[in-house]
BAFI-3210 file (N, C-alpha, C; in Angstrom, 3 decimals, decimal comma, padded with zeros to 6 digits):
// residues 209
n [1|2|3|4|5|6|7|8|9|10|11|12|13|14|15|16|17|18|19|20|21|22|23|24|25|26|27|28|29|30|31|32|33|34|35|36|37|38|39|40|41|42|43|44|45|46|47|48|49|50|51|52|53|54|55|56|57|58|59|60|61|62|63|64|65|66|67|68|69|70|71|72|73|74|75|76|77|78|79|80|81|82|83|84|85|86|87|88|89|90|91|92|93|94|95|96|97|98|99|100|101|102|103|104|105|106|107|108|109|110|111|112|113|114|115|116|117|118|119|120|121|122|123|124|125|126|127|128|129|130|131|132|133|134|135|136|137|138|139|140|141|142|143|144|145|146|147|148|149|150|151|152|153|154|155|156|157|158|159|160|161|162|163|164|165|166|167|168|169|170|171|172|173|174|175|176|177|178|179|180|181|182|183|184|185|186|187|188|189|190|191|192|193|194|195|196|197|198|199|200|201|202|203|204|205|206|207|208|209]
n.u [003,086|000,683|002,339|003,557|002,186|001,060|003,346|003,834|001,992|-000,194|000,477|001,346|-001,094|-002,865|-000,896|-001,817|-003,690|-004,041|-002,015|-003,510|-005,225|-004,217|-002,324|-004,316|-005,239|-002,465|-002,351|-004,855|-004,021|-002,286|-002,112|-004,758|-008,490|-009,736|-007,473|-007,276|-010,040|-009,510|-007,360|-009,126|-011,194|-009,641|-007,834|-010,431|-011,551|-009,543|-008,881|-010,646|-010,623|-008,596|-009,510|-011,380|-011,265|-008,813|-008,583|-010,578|-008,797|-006,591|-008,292|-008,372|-005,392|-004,555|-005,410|-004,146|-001,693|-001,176|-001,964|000,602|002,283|002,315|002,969|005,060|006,626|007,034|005,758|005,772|004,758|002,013|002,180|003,655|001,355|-000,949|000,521|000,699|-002,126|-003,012|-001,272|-002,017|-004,831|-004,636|-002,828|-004,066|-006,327|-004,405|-002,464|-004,316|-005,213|-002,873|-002,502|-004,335|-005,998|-006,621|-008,551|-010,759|-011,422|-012,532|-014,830|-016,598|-016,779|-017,316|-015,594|-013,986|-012,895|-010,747|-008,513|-008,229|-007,937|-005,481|-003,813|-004,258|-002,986|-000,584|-000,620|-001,169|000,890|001,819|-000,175|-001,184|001,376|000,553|-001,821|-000,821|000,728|-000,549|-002,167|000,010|001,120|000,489|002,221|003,909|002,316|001,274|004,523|005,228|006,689|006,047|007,289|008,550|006,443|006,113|007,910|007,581|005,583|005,971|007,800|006,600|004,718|006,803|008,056|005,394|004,945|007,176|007,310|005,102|005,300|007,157|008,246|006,972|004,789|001,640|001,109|004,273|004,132|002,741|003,732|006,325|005,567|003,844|006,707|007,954|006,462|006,469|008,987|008,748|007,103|007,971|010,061|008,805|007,496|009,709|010,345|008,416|008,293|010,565|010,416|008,369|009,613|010,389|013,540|015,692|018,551|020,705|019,836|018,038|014,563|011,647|008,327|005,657|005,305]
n.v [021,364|021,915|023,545|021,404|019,547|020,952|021,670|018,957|016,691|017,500|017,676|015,247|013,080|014,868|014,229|011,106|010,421|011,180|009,809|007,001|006,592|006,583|004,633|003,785|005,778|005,637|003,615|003,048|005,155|004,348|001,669|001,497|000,892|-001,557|-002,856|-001,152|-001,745|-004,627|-003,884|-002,031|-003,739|-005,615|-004,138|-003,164|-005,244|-006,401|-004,444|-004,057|-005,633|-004,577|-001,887|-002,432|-004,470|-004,046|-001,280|-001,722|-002,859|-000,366|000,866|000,610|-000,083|002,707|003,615|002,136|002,240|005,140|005,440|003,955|005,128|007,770|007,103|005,570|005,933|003,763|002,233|-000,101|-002,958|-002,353|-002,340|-004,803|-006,581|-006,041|-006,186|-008,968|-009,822|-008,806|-010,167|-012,296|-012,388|-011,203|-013,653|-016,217|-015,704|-014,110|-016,553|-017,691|-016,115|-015,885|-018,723|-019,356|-017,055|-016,698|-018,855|-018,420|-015,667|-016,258|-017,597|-016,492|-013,688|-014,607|-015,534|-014,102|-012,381|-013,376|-012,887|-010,287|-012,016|-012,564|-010,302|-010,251|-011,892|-011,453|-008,500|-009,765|-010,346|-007,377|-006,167|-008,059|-007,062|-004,306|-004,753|-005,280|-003,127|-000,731|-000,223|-000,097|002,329|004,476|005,003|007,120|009,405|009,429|009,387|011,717|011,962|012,916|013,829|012,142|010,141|011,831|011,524|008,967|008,955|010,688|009,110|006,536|008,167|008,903|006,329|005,286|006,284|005,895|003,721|003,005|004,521|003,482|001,475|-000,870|-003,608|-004,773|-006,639|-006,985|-003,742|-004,171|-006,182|-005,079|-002,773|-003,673|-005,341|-003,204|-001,984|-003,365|-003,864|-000,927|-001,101|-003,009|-001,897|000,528|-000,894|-001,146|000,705|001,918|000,065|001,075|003,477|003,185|002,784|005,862|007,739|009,901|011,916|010,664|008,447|008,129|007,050|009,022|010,375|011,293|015,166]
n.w [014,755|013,092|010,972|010,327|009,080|007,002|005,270|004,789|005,220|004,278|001,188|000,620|001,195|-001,063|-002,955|-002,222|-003,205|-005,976|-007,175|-006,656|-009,120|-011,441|-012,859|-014,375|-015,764|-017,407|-018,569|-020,147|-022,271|-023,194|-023,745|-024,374|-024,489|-023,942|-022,255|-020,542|-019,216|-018,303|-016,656|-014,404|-013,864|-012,656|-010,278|-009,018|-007,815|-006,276|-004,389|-002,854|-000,017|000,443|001,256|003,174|005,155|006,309|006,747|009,189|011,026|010,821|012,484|014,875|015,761|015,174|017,733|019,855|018,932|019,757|021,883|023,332|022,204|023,317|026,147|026,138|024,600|022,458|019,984|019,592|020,361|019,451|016,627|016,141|016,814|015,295|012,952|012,444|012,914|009,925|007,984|008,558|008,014|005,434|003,913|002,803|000,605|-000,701|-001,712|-002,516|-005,037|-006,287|-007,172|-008,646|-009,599|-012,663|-013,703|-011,605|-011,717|-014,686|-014,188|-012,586|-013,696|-016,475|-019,425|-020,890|-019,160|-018,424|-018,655|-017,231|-014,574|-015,190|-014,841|-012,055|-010,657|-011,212|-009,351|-007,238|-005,159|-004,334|-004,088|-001,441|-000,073|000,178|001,792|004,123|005,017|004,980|006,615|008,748|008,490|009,980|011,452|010,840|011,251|013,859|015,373|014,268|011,913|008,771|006,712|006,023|004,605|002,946|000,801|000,506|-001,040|-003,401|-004,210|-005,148|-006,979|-009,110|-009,873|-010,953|-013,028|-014,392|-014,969|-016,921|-018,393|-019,831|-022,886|-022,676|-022,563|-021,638|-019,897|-019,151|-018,410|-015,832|-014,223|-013,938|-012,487|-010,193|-009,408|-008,587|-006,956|-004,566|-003,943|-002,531|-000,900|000,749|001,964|002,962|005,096|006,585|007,645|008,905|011,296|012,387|013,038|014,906|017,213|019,530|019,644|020,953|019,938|021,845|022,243|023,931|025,292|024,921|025,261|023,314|022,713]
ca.u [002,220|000,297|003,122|004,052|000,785|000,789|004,184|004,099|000,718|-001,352|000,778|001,247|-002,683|-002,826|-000,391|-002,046|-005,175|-003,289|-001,775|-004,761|-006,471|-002,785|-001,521|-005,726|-004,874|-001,742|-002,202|-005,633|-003,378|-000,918|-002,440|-006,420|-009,700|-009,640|-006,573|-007,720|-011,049|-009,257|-006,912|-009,809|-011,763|-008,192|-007,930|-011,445|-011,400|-008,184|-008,625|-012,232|-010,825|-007,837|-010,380|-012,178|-010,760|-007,273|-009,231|-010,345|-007,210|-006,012|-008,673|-007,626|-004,322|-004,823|-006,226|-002,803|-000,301|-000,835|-001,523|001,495|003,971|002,573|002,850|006,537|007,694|007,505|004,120|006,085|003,848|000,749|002,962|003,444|000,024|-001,171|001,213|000,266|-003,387|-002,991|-000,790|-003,281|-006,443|-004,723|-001,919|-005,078|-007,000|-003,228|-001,823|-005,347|-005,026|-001,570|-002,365|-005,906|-006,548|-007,493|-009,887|-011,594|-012,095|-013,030|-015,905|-016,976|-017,012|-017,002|-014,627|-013,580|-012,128|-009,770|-007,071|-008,188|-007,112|-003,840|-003,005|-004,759|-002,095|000,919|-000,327|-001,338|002,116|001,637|-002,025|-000,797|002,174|-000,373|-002,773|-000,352|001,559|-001,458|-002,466|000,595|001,430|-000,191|003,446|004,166|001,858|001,916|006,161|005,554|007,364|005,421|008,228|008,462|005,789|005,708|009,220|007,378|004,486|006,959|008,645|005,444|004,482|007,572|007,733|004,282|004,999|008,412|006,880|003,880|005,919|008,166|007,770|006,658|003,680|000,909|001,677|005,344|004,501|001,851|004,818|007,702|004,385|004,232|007,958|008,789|006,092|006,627|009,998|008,764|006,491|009,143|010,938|007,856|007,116|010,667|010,756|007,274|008,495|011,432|009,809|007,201|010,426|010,880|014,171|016,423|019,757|021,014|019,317|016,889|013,467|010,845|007,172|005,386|004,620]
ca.v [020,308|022,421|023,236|020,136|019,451|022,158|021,135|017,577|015,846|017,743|017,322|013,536|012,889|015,008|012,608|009,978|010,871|011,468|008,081|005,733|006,388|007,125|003,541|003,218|006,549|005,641|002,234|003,527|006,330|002,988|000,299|001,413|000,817|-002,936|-003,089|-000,256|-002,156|-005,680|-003,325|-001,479|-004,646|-006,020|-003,378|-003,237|-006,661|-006,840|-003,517|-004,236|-006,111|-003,737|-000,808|-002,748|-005,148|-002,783|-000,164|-001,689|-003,383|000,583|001,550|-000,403|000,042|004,313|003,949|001,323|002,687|006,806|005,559|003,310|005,977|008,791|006,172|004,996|006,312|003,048|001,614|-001,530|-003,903|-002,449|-002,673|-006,120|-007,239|-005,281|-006,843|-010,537|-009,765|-008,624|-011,307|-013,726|-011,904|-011,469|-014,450|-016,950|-015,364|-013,617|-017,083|-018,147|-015,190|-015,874|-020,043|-019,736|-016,366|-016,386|-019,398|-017,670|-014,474|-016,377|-018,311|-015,157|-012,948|-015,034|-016,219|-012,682|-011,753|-014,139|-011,251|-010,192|-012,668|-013,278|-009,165|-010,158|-012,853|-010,449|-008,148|-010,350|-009,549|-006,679|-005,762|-008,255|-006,019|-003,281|-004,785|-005,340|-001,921|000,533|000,224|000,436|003,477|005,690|005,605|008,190|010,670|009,000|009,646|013,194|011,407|013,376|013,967|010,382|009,450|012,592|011,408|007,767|009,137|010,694|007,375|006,128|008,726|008,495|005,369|005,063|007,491|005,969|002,143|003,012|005,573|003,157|000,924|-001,881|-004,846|-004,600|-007,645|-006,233|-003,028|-004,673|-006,863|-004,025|-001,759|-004,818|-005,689|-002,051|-001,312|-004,163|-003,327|000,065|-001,462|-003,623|-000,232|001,135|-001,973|-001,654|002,376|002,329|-000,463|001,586|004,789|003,324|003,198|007,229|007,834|011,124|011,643|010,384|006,679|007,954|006,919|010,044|010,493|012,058|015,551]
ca.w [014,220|011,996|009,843|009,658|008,245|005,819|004,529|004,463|005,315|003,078|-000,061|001,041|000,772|-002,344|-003,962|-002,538|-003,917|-007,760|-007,686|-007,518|-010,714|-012,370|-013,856|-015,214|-016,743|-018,264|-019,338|-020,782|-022,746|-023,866|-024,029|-025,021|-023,243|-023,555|-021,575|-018,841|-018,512|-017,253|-015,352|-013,446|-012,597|-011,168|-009,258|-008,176|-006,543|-005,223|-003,388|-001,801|001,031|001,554|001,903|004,391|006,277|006,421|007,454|010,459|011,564|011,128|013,423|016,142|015,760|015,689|019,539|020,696|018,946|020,113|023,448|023,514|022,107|024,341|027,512|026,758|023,254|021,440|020,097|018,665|020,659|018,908|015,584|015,778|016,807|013,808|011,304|012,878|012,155|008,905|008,001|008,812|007,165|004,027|003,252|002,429|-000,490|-001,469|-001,946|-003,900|-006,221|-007,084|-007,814|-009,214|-010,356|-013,690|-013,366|-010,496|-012,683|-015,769|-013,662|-012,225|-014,496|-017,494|-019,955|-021,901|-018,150|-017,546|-019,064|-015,639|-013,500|-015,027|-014,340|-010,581|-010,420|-011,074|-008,461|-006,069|-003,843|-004,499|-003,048|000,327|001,008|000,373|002,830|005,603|004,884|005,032|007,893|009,886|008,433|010,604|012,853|010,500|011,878|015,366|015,101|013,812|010,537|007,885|005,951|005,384|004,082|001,712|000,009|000,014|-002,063|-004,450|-004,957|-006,120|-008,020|-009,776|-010,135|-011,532|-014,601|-015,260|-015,672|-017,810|-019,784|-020,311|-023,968|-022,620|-023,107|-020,573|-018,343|-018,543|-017,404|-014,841|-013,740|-013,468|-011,141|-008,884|-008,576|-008,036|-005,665|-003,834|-002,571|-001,837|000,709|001,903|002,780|003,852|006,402|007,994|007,948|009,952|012,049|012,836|013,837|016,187|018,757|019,150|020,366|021,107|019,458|022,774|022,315|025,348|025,193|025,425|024,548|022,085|023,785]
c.u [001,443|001,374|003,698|002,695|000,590|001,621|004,501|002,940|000,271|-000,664|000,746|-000,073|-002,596|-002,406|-000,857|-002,996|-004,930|-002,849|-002,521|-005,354|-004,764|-002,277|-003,085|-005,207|-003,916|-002,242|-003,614|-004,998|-002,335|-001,226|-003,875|-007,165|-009,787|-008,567|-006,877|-009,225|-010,577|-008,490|-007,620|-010,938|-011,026|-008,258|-009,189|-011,536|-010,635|-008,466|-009,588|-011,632|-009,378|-008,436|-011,438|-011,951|-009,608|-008,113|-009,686|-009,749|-006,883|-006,655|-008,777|-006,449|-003,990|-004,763|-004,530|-001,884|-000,014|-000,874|-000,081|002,720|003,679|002,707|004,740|007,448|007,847|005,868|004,842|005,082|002,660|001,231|002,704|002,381|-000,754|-000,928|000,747|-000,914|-003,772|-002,488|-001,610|-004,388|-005,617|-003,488|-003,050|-005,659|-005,983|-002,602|-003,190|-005,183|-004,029|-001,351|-003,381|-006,811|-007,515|-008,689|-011,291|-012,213|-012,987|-014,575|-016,905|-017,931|-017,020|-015,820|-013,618|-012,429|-011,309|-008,165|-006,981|-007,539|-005,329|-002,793|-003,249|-003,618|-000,458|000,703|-000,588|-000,256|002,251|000,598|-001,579|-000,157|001,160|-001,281|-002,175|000,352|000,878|-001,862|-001,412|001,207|001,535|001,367|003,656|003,379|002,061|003,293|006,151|006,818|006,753|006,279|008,542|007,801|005,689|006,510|008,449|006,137|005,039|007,317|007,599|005,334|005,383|008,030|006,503|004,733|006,143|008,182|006,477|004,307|006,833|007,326|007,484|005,122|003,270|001,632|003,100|005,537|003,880|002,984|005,828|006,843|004,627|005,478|008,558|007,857|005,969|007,579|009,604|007,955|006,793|010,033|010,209|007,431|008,081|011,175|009,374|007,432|010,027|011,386|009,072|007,999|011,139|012,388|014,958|018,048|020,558|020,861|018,023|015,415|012,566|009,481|006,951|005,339|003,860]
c.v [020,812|022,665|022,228|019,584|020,144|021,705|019,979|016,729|016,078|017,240|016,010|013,273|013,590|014,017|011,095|010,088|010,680|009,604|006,828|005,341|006,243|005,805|003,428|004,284|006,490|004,418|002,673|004,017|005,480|002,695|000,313|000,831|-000,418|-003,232|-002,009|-000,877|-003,436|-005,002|-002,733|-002,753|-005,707|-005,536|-003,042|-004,164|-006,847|-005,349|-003,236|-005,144|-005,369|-002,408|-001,187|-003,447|-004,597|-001,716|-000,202|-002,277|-001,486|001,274|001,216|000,037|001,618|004,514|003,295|001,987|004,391|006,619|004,468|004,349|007,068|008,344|006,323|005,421|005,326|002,174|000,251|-002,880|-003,364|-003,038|-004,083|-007,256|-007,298|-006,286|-008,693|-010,705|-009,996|-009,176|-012,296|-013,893|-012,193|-012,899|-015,517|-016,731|-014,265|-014,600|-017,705|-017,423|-015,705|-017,691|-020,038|-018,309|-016,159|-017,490|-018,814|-016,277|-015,141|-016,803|-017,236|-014,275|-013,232|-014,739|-014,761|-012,222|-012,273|-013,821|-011,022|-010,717|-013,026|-011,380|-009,431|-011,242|-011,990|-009,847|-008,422|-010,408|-008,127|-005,933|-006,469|-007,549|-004,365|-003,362|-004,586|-003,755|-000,461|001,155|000,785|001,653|004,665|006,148|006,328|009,348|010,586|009,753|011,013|012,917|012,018|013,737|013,123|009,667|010,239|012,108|009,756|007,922|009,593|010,255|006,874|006,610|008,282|007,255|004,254|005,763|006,664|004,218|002,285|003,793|004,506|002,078|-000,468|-002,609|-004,568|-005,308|-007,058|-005,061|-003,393|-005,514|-005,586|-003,302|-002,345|-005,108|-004,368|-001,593|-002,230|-004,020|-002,310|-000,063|-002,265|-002,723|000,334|000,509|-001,645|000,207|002,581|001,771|000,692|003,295|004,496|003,146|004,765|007,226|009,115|010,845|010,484|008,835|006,868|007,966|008,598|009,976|011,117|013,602|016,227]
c.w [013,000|010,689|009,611|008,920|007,017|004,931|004,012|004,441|004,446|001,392|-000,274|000,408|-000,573|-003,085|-004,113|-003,412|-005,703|-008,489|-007,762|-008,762|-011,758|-013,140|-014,303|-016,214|-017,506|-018,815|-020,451|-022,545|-023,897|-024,471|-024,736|-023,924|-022,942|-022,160|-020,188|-018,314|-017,709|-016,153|-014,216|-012,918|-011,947|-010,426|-008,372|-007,339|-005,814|-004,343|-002,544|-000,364|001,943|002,312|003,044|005,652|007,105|007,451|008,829|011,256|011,757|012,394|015,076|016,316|016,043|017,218|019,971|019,892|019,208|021,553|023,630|023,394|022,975|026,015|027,639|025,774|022,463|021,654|018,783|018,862|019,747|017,177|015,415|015,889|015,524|012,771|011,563|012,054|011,162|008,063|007,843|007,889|005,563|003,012|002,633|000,670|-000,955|-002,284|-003,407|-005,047|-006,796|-007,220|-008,761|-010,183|-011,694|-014,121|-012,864|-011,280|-013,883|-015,219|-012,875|-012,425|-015,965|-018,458|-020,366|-020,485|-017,520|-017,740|-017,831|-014,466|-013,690|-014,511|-012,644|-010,438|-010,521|-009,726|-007,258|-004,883|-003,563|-003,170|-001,426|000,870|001,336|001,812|004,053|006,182|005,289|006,496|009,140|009,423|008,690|011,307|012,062|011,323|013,370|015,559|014,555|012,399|009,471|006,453|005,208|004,332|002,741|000,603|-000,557|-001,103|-003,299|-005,007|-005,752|-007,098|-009,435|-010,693|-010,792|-013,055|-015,170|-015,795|-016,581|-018,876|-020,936|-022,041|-023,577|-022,582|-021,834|-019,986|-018,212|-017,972|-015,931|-013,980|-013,221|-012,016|-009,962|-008,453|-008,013|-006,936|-004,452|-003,043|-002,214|-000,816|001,737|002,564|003,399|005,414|007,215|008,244|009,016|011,303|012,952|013,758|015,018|017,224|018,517|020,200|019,888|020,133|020,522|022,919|023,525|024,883|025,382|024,900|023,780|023,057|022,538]
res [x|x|x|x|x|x|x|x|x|x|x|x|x|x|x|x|x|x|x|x|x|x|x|x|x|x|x|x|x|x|x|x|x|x|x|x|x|x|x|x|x|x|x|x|x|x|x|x|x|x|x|x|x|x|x|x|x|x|x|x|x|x|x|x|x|x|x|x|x|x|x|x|x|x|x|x|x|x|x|x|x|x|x|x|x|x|x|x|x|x|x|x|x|x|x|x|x|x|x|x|x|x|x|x|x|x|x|x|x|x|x|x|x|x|x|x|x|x|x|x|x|x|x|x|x|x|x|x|x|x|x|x|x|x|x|x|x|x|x|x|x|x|x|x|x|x|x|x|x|x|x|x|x|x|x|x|x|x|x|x|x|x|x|x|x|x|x|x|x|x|x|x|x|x|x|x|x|x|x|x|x|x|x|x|x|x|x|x|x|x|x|x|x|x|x|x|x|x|x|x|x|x|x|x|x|x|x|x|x]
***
């Protein structure tokens, strides 16, 4: 467990840690400060209710899905309670963002920021798969999956540098960010879902030990 920690957890978190600020810093680097200031109060709003509300959906979900997989080996029931939840909390003010956005910013935050809402309207699928995705992510560590998640932080990474590098117009790279990290949390949703049943080469159920 420890080396699996050493080798894979810790670098994981590192990366995550690298990749938050990383499309402000490139687009900054691109595009200029105008264009990294509507991008950082996009991202400020849209990510205030995954750092909170996410967070404690995850902490719920932490307690049922370690006692579920060390009970029977499969914490799918907590899984899908989870994703119900989260589902619920965020499809509402996901579907507003992505009809109404840049109104809602301009009225807000006045008129100058309604640049704002139309990048909060790209990643508005974005940030939901985010919301629903974060939390169940833990079956990685649950699942002794660490490996997993390190290769999925990679992808990001990667995938962060190779948008923003690329020659393209804000909203187009703001568009490519969102459609590419969107499937990677559609891979992420059905790779977490797929771990929280642990099973042996054999197909036999076993616990965590």
């Amino acid at each position: 467990a420890h080396r699996a920690f050493w080798r894979y957890a810790l670098p994981s978190n590192m990366l995550n840690a690298a990749i938050g600020p990383l499309p402000l810093l490139l687009i900054g680097a691109r595009h200029g400060a105008l264009a990294a200031g509507l991008f950082a109060l996009t991202q400020r709003v849209l990510a205030a209710p995954v750092s909170l509300l996410a967070a404690s959906v995850q902490e719920v979900f932490k307690r049922e899905s370690v006692r579920q997989y060390q009970n029977s080996g499969d914490c799918r029931p907590a899984w899908r309670h989870a994703a119900r939840v989260l589902l619920l909390l965020g499809l509402l003010p996901s579907l507003l963002l992505l009809l109404a956005a840049p109104p809602l910013f301009a009225f807000a935050f006045g008129a100058p920021w309604r640049a704002a809402g139309e990048l909060a309207q790209i990643l508005a699928p974005l940030y939901f798969l985010n919301f629903v995705a974060s939390p169940l992510s833990y079956v990685f560590f649950v699942a002794g999956r660490q490996k997993i998640e390190l290769a999925w932080q990679l992808a990001l990474f990667a995938l962060t540098l190779a948008v923003f590098a690329a020659p393209l117009t804000l909203h187009q790279s703001v568009a490519a960010y969102a459609a590419g990290y969107s499937l990677l949390y559609l891979v992420y949703l059905h790779m977490s879902y797929r771990y929280a049943l642990d099973r042996d080469p054999a197909g036999r159920l076993h616990a965590v030990r």
